[in-house]
C-alpha positions as CSV (number, residue, x, y, z in Angstrom):
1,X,0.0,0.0,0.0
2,X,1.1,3.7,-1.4
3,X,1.2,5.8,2.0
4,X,1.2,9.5,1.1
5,X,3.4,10.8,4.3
6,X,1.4,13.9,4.7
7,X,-1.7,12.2,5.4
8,X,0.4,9.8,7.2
9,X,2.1,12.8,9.4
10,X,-1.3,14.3,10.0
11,X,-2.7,11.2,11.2
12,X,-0.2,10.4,13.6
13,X,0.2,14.0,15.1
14,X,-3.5,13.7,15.5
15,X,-3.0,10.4,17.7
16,X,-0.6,12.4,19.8
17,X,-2.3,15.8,20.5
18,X,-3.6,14.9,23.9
19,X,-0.4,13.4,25.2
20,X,1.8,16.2,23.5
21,X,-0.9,18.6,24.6
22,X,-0.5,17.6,28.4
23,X,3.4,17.8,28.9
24,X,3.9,21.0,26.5
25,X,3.6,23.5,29.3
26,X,6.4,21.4,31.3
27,X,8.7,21.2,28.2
28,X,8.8,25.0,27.3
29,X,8.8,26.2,31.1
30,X,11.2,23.6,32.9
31,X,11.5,20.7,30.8
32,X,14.0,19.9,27.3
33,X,12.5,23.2,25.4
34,X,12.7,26.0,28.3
35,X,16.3,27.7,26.8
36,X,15.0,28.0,23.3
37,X,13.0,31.2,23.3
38,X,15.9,33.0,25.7
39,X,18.0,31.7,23.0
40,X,16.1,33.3,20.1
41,X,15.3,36.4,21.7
42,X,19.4,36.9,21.6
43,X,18.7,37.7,18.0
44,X,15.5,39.3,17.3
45,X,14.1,42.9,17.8
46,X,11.4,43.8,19.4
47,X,8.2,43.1,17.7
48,X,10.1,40.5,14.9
49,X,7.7,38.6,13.2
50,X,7.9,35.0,13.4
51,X,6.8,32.0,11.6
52,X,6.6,28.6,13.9
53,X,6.7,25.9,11.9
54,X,5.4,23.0,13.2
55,X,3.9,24.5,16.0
56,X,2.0,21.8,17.6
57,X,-0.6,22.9,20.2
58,X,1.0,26.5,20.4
59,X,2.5,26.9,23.4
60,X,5.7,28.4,22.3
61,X,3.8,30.9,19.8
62,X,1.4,31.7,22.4
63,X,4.7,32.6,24.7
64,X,6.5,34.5,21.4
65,X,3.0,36.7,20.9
66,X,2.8,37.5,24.9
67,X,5.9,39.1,24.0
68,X,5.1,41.2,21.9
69,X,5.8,39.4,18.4
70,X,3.2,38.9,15.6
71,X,3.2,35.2,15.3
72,X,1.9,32.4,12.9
73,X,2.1,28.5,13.6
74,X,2.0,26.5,10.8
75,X,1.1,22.6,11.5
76,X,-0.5,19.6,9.4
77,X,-2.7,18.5,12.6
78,X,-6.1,20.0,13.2
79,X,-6.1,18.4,16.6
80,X,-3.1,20.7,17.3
81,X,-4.1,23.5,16.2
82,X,-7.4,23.4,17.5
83,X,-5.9,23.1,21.0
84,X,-3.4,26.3,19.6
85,X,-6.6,28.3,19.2
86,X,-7.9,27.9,22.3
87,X,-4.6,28.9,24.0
88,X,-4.2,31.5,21.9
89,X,-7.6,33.3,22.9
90,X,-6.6,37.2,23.9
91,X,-3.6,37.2,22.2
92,X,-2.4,37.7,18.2
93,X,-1.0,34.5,17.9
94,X,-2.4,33.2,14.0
95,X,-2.5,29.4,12.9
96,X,-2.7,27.7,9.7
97,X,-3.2,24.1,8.7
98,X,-0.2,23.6,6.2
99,X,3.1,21.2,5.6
100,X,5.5,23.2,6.5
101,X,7.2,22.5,2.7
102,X,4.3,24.5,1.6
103,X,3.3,27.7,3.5
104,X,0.7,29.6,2.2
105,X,2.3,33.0,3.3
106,X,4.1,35.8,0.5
107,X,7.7,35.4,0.2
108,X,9.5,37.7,3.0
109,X,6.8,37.8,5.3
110,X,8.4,36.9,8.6
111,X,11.8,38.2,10.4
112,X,12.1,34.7,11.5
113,X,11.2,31.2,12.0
114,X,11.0,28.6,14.7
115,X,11.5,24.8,13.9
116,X,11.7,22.9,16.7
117,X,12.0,19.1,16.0
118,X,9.6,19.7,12.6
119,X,11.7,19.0,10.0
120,X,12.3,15.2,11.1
121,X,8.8,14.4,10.5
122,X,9.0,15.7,6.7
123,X,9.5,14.1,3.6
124,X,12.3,16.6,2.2
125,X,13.6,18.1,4.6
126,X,15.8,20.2,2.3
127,X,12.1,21.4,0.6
128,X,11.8,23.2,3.9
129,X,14.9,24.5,3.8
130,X,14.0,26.6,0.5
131,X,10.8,27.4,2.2
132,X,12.2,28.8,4.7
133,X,14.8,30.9,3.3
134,X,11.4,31.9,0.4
135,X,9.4,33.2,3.2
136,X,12.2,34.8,5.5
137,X,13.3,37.9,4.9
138,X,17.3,38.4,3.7
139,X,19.6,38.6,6.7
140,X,16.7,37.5,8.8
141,X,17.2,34.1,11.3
142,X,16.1,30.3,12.0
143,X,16.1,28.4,15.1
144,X,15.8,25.1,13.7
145,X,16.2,22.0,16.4
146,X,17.1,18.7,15.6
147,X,16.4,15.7,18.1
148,X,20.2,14.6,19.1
149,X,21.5,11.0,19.4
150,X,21.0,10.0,22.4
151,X,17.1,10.6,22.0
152,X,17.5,8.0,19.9
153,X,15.0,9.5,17.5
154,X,16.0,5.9,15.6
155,X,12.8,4.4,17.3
156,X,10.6,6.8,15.3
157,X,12.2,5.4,12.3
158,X,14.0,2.0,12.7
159,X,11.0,0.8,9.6
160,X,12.9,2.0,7.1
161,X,16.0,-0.7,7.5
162,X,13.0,-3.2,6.0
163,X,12.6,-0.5,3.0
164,X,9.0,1.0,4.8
165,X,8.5,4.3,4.2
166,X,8.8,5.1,7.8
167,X,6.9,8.5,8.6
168,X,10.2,10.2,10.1
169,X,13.6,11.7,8.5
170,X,15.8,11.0,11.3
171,X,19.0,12.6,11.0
172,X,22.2,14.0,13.3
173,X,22.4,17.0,14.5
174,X,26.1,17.6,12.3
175,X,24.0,16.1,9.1
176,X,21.4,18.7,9.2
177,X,24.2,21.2,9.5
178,X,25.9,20.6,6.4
179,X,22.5,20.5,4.3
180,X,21.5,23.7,5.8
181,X,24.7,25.5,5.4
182,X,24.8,24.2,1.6
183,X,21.4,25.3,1.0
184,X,21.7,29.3,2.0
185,X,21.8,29.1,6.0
186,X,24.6,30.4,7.4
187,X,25.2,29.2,11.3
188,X,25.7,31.7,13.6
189,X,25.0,30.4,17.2
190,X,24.4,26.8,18.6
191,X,23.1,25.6,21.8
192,X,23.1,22.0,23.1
193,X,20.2,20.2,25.2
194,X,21.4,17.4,27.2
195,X,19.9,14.1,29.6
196,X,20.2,14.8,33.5
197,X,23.0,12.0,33.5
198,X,25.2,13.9,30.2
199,X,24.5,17.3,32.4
200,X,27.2,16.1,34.7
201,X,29.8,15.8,32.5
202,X,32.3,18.4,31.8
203,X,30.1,18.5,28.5
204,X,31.4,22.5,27.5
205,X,35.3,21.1,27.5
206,X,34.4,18.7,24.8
207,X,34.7,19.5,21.1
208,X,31.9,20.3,19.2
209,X,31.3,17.2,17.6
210,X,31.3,15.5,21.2
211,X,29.0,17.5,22.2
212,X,26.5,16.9,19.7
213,X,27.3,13.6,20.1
214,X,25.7,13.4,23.8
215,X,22.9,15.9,23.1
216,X,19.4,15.1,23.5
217,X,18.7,18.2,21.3
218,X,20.8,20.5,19.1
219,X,19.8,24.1,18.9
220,X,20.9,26.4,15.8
221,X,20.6,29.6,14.9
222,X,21.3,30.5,11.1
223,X,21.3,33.3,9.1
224,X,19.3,33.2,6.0
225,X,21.4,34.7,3.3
């Protein structure tokens, strides 16, 4: 059977909502996710607009447009985004129902994007890259964040070794690097997330590719040129 991994990604993120939905708080205020939107206010002005891609239930653009930022998540799932809605009530937080390949906004619309853990659970990965440097402004940013090794994001996509077409593009953090700096991103700032027991390792001494290495999550910050 032909699965068309939209539908596929849709469906699944649908199965999830309610689970993702009830530890998203914890992961953006104390949890994996809490440095990331301290480590993209480093780089934006006040009142940058920002496009989250893959937004899931909102939280994180709900937190961007409490700042003060005109925001728009972009996800495939309607049970997210119906749960983004609601959170979003008294605030300018937007949502659209889109792959994130494929945004339905003009070219140069935004100041920046957010991808946090998206582009994994795309068919072309690289197709978002052009997407995002299309609807980005020139010399504007991206906070992409790719799921490390040791969250052994393998699981999501162990299928494929049979030849199924597995509904996740796992990749390392240093692979996604190269495509994106090959493709018109241009890296200017990095952050690592890492487990409890990795946190008590001398883990800044290490070199870089070490580091990623341990990482639960790999945080970058490009330039789109």
């Amino acid at each position: 059977m032909d699965i068309k991994w939209v539908d596929e990604a849709e469906k699944q993120w649908d199965m999830r909502a309610d689970s993702w939905h009830s530890n998203s708080r914890g992961m953006w205020e104390s949890g994996s996710r809490k440095e990331i939107i301290p480590f993209l206010k480093k780089y934006l002005p006040d009142g940058a607009a920002i496009c989250d891609l893959g937004c899931g239930d909102g939280f994180a653009s709900v937190k961007l447009a409490k700042m003060g930022h005109p925001v728009t998540g972009v996800d495939l799932s309607e049970q997210m985004l119906e749960k983004a809605s609601l959170l979003a009530k008294g605030t300018s937080a937007q949502f659209i129902k889109s792959d994130i390949s494929e945004v339905p906004q003009a070219a140069n619309s935004f100041d920046a994007v957010m991808a946090i853990n998206s582009l994994e659970w795309t068919e072309s990965p690289i197709k978002v890259l052009f997407e995002i440097k299309r609807i980005v402004k020139e010399e504007g940013f991206a906070c992409i964040a790719i799921l490390g090794p040791t969250a052994m994001p393998r699981i999501n996509s162990f299928r494929r070794l049979y030849g199924e077409k597995v509904i996740c593009n796992t990749m390392m953090p240093w692979e996604f690097e190269k495509l994106a700096e090959e493709n018109g991103l241009k890296k200017i700032a990095e952050m690592g997330v890492y487990k409890r027991e990795a946190e008590k390792l001398p883990v800044e001494k290490l070199p870089l590719e070490l580091r990623q290495s341990l990482s639960f999550m790999w945080v970058f910050m490009f330039k789109v040129k």
